[in-house]
C-alpha positions as CSV (number, residue, x, y, z in Angstrom):
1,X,0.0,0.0,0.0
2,X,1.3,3.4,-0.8
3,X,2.4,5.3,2.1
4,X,0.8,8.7,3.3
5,X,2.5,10.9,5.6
6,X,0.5,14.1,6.3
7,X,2.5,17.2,5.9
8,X,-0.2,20.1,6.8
9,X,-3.2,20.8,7.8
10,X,-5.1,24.2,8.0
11,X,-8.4,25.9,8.5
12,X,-9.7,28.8,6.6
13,X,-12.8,30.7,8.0
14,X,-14.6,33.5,7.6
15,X,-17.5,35.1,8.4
16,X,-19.7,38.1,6.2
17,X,-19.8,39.2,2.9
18,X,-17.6,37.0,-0.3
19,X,-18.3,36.3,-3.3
20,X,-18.8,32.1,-3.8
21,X,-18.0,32.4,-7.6
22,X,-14.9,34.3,-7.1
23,X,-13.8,32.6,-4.2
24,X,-14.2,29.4,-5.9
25,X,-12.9,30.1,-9.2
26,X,-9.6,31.9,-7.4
27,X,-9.3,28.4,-4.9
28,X,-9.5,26.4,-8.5
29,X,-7.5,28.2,-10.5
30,X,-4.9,28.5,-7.6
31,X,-4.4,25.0,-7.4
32,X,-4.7,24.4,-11.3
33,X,-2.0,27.1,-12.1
34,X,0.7,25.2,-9.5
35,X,0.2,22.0,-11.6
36,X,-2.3,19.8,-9.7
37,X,-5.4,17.7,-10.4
38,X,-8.5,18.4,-9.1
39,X,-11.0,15.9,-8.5
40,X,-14.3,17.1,-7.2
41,X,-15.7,14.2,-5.0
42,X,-18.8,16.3,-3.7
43,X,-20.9,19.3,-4.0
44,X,-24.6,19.5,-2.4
45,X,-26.3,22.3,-1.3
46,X,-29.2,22.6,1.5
47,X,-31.5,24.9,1.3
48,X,-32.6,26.3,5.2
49,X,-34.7,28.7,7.0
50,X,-31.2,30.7,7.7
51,X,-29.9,30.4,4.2
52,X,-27.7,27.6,1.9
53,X,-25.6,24.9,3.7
54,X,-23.3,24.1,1.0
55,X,-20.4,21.6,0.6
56,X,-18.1,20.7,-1.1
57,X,-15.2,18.4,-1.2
58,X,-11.6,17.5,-3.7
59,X,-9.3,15.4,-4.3
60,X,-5.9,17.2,-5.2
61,X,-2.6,15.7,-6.8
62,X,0.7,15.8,-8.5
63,X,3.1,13.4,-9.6
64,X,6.9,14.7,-8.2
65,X,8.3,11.7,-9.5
66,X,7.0,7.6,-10.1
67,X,7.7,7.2,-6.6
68,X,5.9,10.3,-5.0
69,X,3.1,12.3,-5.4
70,X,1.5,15.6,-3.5
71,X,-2.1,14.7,-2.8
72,X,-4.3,17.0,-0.8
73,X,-8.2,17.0,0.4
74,X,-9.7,20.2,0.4
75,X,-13.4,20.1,2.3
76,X,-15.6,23.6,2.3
77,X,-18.6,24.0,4.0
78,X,-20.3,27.5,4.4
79,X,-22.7,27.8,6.8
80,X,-26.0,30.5,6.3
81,X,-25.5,31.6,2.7
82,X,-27.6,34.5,1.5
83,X,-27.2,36.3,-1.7
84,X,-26.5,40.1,-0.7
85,X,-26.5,43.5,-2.7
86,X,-23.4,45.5,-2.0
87,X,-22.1,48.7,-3.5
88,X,-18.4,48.4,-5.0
89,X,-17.2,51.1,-6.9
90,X,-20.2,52.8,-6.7
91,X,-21.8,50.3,-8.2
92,X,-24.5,47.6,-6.8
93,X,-23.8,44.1,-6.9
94,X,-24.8,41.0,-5.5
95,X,-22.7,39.0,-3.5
96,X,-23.3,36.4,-0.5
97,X,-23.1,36.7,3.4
98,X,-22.1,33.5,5.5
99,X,-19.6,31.7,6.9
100,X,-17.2,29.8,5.0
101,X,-14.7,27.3,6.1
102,X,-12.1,25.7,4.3
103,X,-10.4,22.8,5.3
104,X,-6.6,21.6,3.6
105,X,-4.8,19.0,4.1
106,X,-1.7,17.8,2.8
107,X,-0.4,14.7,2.2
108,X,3.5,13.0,1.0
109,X,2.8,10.0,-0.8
110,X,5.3,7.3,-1.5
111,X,5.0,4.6,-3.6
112,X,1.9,5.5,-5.3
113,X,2.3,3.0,-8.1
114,X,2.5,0.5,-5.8
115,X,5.9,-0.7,-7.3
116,X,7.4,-2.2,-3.7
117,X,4.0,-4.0,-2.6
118,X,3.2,-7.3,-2.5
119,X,5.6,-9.5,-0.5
120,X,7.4,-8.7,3.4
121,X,11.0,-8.5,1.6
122,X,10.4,-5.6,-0.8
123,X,8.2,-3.7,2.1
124,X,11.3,-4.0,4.0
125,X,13.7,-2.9,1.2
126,X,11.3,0.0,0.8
127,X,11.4,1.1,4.5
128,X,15.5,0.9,4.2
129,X,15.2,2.8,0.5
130,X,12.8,5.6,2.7
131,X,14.9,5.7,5.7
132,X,18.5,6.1,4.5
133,X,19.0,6.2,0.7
134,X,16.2,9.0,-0.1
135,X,15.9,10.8,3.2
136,X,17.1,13.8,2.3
137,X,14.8,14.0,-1.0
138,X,11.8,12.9,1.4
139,X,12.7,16.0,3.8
140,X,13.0,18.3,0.7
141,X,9.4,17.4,-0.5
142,X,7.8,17.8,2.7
143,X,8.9,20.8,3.0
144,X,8.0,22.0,-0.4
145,X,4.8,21.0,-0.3
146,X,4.5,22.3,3.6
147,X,5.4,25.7,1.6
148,X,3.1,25.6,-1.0
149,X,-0.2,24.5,1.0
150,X,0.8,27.2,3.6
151,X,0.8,29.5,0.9
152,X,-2.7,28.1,-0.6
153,X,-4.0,28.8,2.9
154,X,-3.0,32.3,3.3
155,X,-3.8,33.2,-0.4
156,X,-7.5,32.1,0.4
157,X,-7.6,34.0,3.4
158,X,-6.4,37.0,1.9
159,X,-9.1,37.0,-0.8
160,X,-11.7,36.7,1.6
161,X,-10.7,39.1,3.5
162,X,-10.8,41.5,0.4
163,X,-13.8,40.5,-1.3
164,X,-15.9,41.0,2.5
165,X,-14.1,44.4,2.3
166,X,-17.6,46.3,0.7
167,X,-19.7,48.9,2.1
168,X,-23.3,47.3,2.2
169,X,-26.4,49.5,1.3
């Protein structure tokens, strides 16, 4: 079985005004532009007396090499969603109001192919291959990819932060 070593893990919230589109198309496009796969696994939508319950879930990867791959989950769910008119620019728009959270976690995998599976002697050569010939190059990817989720992380709290900056009618 491949091996999975989680790397990061962060939380994203926010509460007020965003715009859903944007916010998703930026998280998207974000992930897209650094070279990963994204899988959508789930997206369902509640309507309630306070608003939309939505949430949605994906799968993200990248081969490094034929031995290791970046894989991530990234899970929203926004809470009270209401579409909102806003002025920006001196113009009206509409936008929502709730509270999103984003949830990212990131994952080394090694092995993904599944090369060194099957019997006790290669899982053993593969836990000496891990542990003293390709150390170093397993510290340098978890930190790389510690690096660029952190950065994932702060780039989507920085444009929620901006897009809930609006003066509201």
């Amino acid at each position: 079985m491949a091996e999975r070593d989680k790397i990061f893990e962060s939380k994203v919230v926010h509460s007020g005004i965003f715009d859903f589109k944007e916010t998703y198309a930026f998280a998207y496009s974000w992930l897209i532009d650094e070279g990963y796969e994204v899988r959508e696994k789930k997206y369902s939508e509640k309507v309630k007396v306070d608003g939309k319950e939505v949430e949605i879930s994906w799968e993200v990867w990248r081969k490094i090499s034929d031995y290791f791959k970046f894989y991530a989950t990234v899970k929203w769910r926004i809470l009270r969603m209401n579409s909102v008119e806003v002025e920006k620019n001196g113009v009206k728009v509409k936008l929502n109001k709730g509270q999103p959270e984003i949830k990212i976690q990131a994952y080394l995998e090694r092995d993904y192919e599944k090369k060194w599976e099957g019997r006790a002697f290669r899982k053993f050569l593969r836990g000496l291959y891990d542990k003293y010939i390709i150390k170093h190059r397993i510290d340098q990817y978890e930190e790389k990819l510690f690096k660029e989720f952190d950065e994932y992380a702060t780039q989507l709290k920085s444009f929620l932060t901006l897009e809930g900056k609006h003066e509201s009618f």
